[in-house]
C-alpha positions as CSV (number, residue, x, y, z in Angstrom):
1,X,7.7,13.1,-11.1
2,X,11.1,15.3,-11.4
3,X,12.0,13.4,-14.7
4,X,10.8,10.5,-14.2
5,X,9.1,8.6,-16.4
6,X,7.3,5.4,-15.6
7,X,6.1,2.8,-17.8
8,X,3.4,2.2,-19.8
9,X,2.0,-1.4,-19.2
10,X,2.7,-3.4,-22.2
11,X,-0.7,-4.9,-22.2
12,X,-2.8,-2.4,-22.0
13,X,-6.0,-3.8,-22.9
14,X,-5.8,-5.6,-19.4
15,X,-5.4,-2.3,-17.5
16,X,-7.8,-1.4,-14.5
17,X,-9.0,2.4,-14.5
18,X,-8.1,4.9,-11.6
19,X,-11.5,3.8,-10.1
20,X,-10.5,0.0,-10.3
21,X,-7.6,1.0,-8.7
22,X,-8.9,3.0,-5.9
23,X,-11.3,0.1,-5.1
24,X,-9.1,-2.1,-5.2
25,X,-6.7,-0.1,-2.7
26,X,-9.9,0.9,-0.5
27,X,-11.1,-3.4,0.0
28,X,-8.3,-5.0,0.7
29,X,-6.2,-5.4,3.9
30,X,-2.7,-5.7,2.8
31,X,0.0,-5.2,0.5
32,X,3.7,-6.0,-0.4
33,X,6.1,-2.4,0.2
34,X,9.3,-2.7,-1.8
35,X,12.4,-0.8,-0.6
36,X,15.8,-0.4,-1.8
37,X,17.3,-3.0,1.0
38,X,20.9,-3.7,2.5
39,X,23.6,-3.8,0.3
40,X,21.2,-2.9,-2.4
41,X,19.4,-5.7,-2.5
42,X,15.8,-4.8,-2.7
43,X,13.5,-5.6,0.4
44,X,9.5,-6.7,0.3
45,X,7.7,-6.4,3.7
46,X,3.8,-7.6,3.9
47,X,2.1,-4.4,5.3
48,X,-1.3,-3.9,6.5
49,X,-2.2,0.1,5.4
50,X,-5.0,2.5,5.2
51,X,-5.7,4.4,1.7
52,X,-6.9,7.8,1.6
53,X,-6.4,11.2,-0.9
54,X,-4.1,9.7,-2.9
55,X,-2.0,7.9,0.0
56,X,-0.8,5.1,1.5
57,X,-0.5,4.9,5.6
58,X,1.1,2.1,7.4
59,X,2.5,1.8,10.7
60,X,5.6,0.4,12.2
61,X,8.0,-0.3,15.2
62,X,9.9,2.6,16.0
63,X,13.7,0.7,14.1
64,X,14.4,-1.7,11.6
65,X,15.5,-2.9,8.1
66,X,12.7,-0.8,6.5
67,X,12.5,1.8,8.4
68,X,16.2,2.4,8.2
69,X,15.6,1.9,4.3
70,X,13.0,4.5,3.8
71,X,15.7,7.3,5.8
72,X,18.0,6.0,3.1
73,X,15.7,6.4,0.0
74,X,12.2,7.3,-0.3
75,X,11.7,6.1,-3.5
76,X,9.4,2.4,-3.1
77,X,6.8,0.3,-4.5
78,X,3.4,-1.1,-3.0
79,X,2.0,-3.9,-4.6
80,X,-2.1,-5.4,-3.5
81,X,-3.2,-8.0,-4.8
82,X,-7.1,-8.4,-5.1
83,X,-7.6,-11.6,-7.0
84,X,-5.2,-14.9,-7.3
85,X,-7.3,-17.8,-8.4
86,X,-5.7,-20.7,-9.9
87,X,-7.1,-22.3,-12.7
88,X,-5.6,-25.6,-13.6
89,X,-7.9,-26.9,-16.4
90,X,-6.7,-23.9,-18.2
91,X,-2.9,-23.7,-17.1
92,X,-3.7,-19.8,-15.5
93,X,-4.2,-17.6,-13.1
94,X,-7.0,-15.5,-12.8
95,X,-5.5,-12.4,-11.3
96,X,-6.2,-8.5,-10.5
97,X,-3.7,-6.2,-8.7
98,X,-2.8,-2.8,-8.4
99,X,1.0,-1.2,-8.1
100,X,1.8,2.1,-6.7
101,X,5.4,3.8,-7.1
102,X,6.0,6.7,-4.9
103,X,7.9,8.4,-2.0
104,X,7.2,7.0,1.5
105,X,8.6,9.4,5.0
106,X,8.4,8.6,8.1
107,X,5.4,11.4,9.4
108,X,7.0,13.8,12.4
109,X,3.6,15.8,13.1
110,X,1.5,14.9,15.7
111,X,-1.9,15.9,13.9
112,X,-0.7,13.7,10.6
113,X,-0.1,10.6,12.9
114,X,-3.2,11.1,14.7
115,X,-5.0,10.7,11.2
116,X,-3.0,7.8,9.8
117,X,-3.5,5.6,13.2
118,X,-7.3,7.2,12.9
119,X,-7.5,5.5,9.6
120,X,-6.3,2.4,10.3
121,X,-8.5,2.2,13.3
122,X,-11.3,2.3,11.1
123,X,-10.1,-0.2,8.7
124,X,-8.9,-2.4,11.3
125,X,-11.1,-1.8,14.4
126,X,-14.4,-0.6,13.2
127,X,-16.3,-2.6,15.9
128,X,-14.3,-0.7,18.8
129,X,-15.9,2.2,20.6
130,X,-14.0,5.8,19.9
131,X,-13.1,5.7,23.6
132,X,-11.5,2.3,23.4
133,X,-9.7,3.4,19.8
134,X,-9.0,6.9,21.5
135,X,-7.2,5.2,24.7
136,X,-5.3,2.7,21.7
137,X,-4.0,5.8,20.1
138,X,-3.0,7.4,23.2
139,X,-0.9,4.1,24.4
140,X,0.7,3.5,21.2
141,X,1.2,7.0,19.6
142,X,5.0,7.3,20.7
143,X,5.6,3.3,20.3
144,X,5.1,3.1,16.5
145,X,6.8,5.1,13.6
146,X,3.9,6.4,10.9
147,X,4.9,6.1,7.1
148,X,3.2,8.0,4.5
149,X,3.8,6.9,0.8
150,X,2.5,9.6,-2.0
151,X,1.3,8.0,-4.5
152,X,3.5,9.1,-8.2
153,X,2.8,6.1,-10.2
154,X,-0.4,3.3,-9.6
155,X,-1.2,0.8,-12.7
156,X,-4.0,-2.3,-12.3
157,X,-3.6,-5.1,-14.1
158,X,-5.8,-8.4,-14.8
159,X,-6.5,-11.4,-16.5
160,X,-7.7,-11.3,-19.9
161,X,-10.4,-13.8,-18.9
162,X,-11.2,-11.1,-16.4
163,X,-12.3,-8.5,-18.6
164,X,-14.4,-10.4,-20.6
165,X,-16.7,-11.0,-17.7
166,X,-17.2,-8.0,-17.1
């Protein structure tokens, strides 16, 4: 963490376990990455991403606001959010999320980006053949930029009316 030292969540009788988390992160399909933007002004991009050992792989064209933010600081935030279900009658939200804070780079070596775009194929594509994912990989390989974000920091959270069901 070199020094740094996140918070705990303030209520912490709502918070999800590593394992809630990692479910969580393994079920769902997208998720909100947070980068120090333009001018400072921080930028949120919707992101479709793979999870595995600890890590977060997305892909993305080649240039562009984030891309040029994550060559300008590593440091960013992933957000998922598993449940959103309003519930009027009782003036809530039944909610469950997970947030990650971490370093993302932009991966350089080949065998790395072969895994990352191997994982999303499987999230993304598991119906396709390994020939047709194979001959995807190939075309796109040196069209997309590959991010990794290491995962420092990751805290769940839900609704109290959550955890009682359990």
């Amino acid at each position: 963490m070199e020094g740094t030292e996140f918070r705990k969540m303030r209520r912490f009788a709502q918070q999800l376990s590593e394992e809630e988390c990692i479910s969580i992160l393994q079920r769902n399909t997208n998720g909100i990455l947070a980068v120090q933007g333009d001018g400072g002004y921080p930028y949120a991009v919707p992101l479709s991403y793979a999870f595995c050992d600890g890590k977060i792989y997305f892909h993305s064209a080649l240039q562009g606001h984030k891309i040029d933010a994550l060559r300008a600081e590593e440091k960013c935030s992933f957000c998922v959010v598993d449940k959103d279900q309003i519930v009027p009658e009782e003036f809530t939200t039944y909610f469950r999320s997970v947030i990650i804070f971490g370093k993302a780079h932009i991966i350089e070596e080949k065998d790395e980006m072969l895994k990352a775009l191997n994982l999303l194929a499987d999230k993304y594509s598991p119906e396709q053949t390994v020939e047709q994912r194979h001959a995807e990989i190939s075309h796109g390989i040196g069209r997309v930029a590959i991010i990794v974000l290491t995962i420092e920091h990751m805290t769940g959270k839900q609704a109290r009316e959550l955890m009682h069901a359990k």
